[in-house]
C-alpha positions in Angstrom: 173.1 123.7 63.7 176.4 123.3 64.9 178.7 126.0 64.7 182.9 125.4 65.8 185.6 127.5 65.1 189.4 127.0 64.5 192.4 129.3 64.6 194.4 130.0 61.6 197.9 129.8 61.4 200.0 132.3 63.9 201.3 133.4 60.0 197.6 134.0 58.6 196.4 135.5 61.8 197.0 139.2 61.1 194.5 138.6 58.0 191.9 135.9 59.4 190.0 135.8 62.2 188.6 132.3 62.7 188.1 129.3 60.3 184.0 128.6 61.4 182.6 124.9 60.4 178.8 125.2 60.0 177.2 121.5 60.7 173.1 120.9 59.9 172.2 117.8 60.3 168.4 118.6 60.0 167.2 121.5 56.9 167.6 124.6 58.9 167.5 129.0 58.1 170.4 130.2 59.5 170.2 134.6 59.9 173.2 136.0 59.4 173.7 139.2 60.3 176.2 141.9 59.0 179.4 141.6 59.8 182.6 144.1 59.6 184.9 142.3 57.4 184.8 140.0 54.3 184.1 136.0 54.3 184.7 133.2 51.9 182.8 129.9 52.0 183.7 126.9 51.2 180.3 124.4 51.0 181.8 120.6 52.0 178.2 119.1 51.2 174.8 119.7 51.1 173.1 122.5 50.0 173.3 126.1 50.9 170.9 129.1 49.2 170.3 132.7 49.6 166.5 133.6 50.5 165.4 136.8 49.5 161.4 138.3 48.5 160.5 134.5 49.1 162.8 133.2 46.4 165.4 130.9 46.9 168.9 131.2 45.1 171.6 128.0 45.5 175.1 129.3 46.0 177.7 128.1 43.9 180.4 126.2 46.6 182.5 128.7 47.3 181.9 131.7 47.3 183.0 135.4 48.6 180.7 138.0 50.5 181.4 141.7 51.2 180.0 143.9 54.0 176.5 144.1 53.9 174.1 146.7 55.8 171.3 144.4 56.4 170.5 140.8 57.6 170.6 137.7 55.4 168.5 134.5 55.3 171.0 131.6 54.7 169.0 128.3 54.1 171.2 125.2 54.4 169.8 121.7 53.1 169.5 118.7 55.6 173.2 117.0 56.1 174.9 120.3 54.7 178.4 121.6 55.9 180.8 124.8 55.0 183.8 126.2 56.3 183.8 130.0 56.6 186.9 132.1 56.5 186.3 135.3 58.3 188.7 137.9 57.7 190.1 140.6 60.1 188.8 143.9 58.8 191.5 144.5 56.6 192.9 141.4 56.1 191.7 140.6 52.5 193.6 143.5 51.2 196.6 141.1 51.7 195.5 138.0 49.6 193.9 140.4 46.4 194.4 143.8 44.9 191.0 144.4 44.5 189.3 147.3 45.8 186.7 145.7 49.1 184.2 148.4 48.1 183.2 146.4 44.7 181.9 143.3 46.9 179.6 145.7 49.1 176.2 144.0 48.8 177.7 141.8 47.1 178.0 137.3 47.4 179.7 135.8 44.1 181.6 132.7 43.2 185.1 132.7 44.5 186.0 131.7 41.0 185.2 135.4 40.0 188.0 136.3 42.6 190.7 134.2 42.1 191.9 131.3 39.4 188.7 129.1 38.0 191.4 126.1 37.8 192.6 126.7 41.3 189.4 127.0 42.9 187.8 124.1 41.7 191.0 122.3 42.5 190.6 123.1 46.6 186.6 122.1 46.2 188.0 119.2 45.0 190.5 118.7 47.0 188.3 119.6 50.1 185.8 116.9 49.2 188.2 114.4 49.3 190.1 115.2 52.1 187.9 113.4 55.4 189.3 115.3 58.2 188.6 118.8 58.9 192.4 119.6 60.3 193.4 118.5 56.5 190.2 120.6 55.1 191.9 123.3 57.1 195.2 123.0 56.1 194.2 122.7 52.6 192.7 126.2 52.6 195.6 127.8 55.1 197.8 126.4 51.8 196.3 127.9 49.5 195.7 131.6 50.8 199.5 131.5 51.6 200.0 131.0 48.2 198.4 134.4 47.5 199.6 135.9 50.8 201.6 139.2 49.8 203.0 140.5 52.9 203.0 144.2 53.0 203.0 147.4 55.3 199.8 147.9 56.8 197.8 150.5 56.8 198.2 152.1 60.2 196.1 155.0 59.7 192.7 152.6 58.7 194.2 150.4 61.8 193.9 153.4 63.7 190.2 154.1 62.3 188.9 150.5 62.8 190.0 150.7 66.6 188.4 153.8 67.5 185.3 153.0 65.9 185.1 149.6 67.5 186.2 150.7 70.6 183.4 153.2 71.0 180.9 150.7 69.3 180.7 153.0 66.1 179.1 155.9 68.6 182.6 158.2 67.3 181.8 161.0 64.9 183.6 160.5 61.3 183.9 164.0 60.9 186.0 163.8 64.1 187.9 161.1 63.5 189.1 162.2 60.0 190.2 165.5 62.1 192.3 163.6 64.2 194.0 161.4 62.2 195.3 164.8 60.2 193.6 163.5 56.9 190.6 165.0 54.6 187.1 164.0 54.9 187.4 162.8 51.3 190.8 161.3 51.3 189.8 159.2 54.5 186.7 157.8 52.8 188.1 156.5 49.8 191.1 155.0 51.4 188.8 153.3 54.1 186.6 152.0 51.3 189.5 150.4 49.5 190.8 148.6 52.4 187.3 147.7 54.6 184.9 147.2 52.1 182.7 150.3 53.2 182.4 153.8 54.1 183.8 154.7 57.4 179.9 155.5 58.0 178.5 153.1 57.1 181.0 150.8 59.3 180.7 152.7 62.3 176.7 151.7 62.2 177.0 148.1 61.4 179.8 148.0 64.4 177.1 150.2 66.6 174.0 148.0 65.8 175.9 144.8 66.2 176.4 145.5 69.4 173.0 146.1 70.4 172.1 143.4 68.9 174.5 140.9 70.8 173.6 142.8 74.7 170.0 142.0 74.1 167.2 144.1 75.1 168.1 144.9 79.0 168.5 148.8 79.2 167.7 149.2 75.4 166.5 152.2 75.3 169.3 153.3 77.4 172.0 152.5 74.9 170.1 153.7 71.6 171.0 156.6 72.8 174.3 156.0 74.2 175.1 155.3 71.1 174.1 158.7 69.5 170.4 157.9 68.5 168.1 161.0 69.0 164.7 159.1 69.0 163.5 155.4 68.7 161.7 155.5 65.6 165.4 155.8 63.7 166.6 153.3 65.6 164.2 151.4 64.9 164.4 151.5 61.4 167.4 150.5 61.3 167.5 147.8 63.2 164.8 146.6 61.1 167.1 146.7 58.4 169.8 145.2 59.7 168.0 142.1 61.3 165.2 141.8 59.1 163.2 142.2 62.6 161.7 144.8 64.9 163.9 145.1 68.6 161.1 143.1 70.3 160.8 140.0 67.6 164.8 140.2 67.3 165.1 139.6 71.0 162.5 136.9 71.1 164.1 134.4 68.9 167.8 136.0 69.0 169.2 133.1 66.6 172.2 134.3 64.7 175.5 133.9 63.8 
């Protein structure tokens, strides 16, 4: 699998992260772990389905994905390419008014999200189109179609940066306390705007980064990272690779 990723335009890049083309030339299961922010897909060719309990679900081409709290098993088909749009953690909140918590869990057609004419006209268009500069620029035109510049949200800002910069190790209770703002208030306003509890972040931001350092020290940094005993950790990690540590670090093939 070949993975390559593309900056958006300096206009989109307060919302998007990275435009990310996969390539599989042979039939490959790609594990894709949880991430902090929302992704569309767009599928170019091929196939791509969702393996879960054995089964396995095809995915309608596009399609949009909310948070998620554990791993995924992504199987794409021989000759099969997508482009991923990876938001910024809040940057979704700026193409649609609806609230990030209702895709928690959640991967459904994009058609669901926005326009069924428009959406099959950009898989349409995408198909058509050879290069990926123009597959690109297709997609970059039509997002800034729906792009409604606002005010941001500096308080969730705020939030996202402490929590990331202490690799989700910060107590909520704490955090809530210093940005001057309610328990309650600061969870449904986070929701809204991330696509999760401020909890429920702070652990996928704390185990992604064990997961990325590998197992050098691990034990170390469980509890660095407030753990009070391995079994818990263990569990969930479990959860959110779909592996124990020492199988995780074994194969450590992820996106």
């Amino acid at each position: 699998m070949k993975v390559t990723d593309y900056k958006p335009k300096v206009i989109l890049r307060p919302y998007i992260k990275t435009f990310r083309l996969i390539e599989s030339g042979n039939e490959i299961i790609n594990r894709v772990l949880p991430m902090t922010s929302l992704a569309i897909s767009f599928r170019i060719n091929g196939q791509i389905s969702y393996i879960s309990d054995n089964n396995c679900e095809s995915l309608p081409s596009s399609t949009i994905s909310g948070l998620r709290k554990s791993v995924r098993l992504i199987n794409y088909s021989e000759n099969t390419s997508a482009i991923i749009i990876l938001f910024t953690e809040t940057g979704i909140s700026a193409f649609s008014k609806m609230p990030a918590h209702e895709l928690f869990e959640k991967t459904v057609s994009l058609d669901n999200f926005f326009n069924q004419k428009e959406i099959h006209q950009i898989e349409s268009l995408l198909f058509e189109n050879q290069g990926i500069e123009q597959k690109i620029s297709i997609i970059e035109n039509f997002l800034l179609s729906k792009l409604e510049v606002k005010g941001r949200d500096d308080l969730i800002t705020a939030a996202i940066d402490k929590i990331n910069s202490t690799k989700g190790s910060l107590k909520i209770t704490e955090l809530a306390k210093s940005l001057y703002i309610s328990n309650d208030a600061f969870e449904k306003r986070f929701r809204k705007t991330v696509g999760t509890t401020p909890k429920k972040y702070s652990t996928i931001v704390k185990l992604s980064s064990l997961a990325k350092q590998g197992d050098i020290n691990l034990l170390e940094r469980v509890f660095e990272t407030g753990y009070y005993d391995q079994p818990h950790f263990n569990k969930d990690f479990k959860l959110f690779t779909g592996q124990s540590p020492t199988d995780f670090y074994k194969i450590n093939s992820f996106w």
